[in-house]
TORNUKE-50606 format. One record per residue: x, y, z of N, C-alpha, C in turn. Coordinates in steps of 0.2 Angstrom, whole numbers. Layout:
REM TORNUKE-50606
[[X Y Z] [X Y Z] [X Y Z]]
...
REM end
This chain:
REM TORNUKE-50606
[[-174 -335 252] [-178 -341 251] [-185 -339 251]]
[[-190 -340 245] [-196 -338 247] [-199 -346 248]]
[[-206 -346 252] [-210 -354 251] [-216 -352 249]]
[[-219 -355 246] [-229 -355 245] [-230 -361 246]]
[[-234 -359 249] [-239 -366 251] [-247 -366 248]]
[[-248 -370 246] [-254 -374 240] [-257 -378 245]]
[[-264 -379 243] [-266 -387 244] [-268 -390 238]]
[[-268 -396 239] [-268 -400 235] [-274 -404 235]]
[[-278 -403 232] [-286 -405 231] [-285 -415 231]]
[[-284 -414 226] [-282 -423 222] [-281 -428 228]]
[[-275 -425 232] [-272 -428 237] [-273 -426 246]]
[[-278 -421 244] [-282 -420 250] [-275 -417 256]]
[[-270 -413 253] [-263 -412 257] [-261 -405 256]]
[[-257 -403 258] [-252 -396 257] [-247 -397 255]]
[[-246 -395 250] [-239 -392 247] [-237 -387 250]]
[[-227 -386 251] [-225 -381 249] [-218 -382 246]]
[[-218 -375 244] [-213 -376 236] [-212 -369 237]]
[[-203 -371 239] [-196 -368 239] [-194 -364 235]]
[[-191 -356 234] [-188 -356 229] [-181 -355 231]]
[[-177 -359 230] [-169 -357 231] [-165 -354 228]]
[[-162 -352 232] [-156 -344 228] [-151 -348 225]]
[[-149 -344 219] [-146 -349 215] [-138 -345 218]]
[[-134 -349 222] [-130 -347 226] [-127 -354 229]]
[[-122 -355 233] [-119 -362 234] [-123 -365 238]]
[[-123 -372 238] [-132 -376 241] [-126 -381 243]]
[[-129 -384 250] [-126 -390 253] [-132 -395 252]]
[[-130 -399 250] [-133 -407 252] [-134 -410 256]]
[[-138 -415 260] [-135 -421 267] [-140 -425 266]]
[[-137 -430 268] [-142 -434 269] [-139 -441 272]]
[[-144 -447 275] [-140 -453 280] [-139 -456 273]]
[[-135 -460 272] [-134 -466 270] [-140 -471 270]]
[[-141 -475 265] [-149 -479 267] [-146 -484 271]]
[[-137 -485 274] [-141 -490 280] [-138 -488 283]]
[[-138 -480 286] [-137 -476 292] [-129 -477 296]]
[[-123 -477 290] [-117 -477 292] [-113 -473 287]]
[[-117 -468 285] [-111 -461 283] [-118 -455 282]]
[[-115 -451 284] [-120 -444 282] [-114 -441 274]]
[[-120 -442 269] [-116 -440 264] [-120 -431 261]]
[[-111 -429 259] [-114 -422 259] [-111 -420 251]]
[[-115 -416 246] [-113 -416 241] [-115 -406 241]]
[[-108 -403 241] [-108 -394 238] [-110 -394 231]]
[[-114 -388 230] [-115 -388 223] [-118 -380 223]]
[[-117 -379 217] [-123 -373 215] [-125 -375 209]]
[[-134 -372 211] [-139 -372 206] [-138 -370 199]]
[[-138 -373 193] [-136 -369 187] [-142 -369 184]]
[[-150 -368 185] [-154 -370 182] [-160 -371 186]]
[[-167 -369 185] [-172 -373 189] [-176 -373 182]]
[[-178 -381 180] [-184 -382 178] [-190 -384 180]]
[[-195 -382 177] [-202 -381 180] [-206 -384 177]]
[[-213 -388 180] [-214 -393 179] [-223 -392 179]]
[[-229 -393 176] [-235 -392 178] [-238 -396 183]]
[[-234 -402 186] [-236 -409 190] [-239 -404 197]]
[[-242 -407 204] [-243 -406 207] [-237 -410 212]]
[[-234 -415 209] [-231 -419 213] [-223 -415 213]]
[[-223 -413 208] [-214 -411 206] [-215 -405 202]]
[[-215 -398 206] [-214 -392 199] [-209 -388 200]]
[[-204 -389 203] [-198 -387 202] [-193 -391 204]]
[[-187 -392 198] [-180 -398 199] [-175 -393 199]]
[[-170 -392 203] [-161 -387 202] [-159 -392 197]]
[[-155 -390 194] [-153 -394 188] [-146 -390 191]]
[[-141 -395 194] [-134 -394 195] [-127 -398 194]]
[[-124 -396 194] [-117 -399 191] [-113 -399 197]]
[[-110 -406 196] [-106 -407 202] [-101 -410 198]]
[[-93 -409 201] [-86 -412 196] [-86 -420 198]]
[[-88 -424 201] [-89 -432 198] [-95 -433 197]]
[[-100 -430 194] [-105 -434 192] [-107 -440 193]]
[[-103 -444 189] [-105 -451 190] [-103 -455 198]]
[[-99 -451 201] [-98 -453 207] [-105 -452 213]]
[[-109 -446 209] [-116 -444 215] [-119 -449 213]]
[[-120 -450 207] [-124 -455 205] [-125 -461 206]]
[[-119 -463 207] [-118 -470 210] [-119 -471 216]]
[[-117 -467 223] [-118 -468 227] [-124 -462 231]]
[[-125 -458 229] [-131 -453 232] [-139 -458 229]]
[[-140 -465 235] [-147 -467 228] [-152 -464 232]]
[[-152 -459 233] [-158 -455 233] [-158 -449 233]]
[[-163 -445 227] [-166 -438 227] [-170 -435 232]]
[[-170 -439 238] [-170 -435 245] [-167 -433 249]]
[[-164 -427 250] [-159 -424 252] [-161 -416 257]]
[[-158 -416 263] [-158 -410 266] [-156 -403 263]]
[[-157 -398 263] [-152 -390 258] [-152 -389 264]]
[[-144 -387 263] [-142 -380 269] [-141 -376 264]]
[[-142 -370 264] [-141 -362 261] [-130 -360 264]]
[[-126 -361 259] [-121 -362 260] [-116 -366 260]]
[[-109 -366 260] [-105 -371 260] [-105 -373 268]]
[[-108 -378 272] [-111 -381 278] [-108 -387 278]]
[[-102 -390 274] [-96 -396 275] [-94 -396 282]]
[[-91 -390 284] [-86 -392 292] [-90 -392 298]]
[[-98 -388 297] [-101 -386 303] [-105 -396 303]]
[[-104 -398 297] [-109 -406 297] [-104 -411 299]]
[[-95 -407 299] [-94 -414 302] [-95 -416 311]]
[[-98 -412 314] [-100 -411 320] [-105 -418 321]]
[[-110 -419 318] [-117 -421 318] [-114 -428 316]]
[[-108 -431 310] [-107 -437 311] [-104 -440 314]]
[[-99 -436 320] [-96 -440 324] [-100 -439 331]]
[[-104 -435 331] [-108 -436 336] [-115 -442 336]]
[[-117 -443 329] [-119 -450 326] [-114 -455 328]]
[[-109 -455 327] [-105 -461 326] [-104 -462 317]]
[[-106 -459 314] [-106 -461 307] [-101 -457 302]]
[[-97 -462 297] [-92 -459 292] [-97 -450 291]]
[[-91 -447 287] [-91 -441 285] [-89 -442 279]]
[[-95 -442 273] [-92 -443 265] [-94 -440 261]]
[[-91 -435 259] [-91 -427 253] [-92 -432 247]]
[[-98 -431 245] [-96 -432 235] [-96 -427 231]]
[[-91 -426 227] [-90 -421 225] [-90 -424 215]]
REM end
């Protein structure tokens, strides 16, 4: 994984911007009202690249229900773990106290 770090003139802040290996990627992240750590496997098929200062790189990845991430992942905020990281994450929700939900 390489990182660069920018500043960002405009917004008086730092950037840095990831580059991930296009290899199996885990997802996490809480539920928005903190009652499942939902986790979605995947690998990268694609990064496009953007001139924005806000957003210059998107993974563009396929997951077999689509429409299922989409409905219930409602946010583009999500932790990367480098690997398949499913069994070692169900530790941290029942140590939460919170469901364990793969969308796949």
């Amino acid at each position: 994984m390489a990182f660069r770090k920018k500043y960002d003139r405009a917004h008086r802040s730092s950037v840095v911007d990831a580059e991930l290996p296009s290899s199996l990627l885990t997802l996490v992240r809480l539920s928005p009202v903190l009652d499942a750590l939902q986790v979605v496997l995947y690998c990268p098929r694609e990064v496009a690249r953007f001139g924005s200062p806000h957003c210059g790189a998107v993974a563009v990845v396929e997951v077999r229900g689509s429409r299922e991430v989409a409905e219930r992942l409602y946010s583009h905020h999500v932790a990367v773990a480098l690997g398949d990281r499913r069994r070692e994450l169900g530790m941290p929700s029942r140590a939460l106290g919170v469901r364990y939900e793969e969308l796949r």
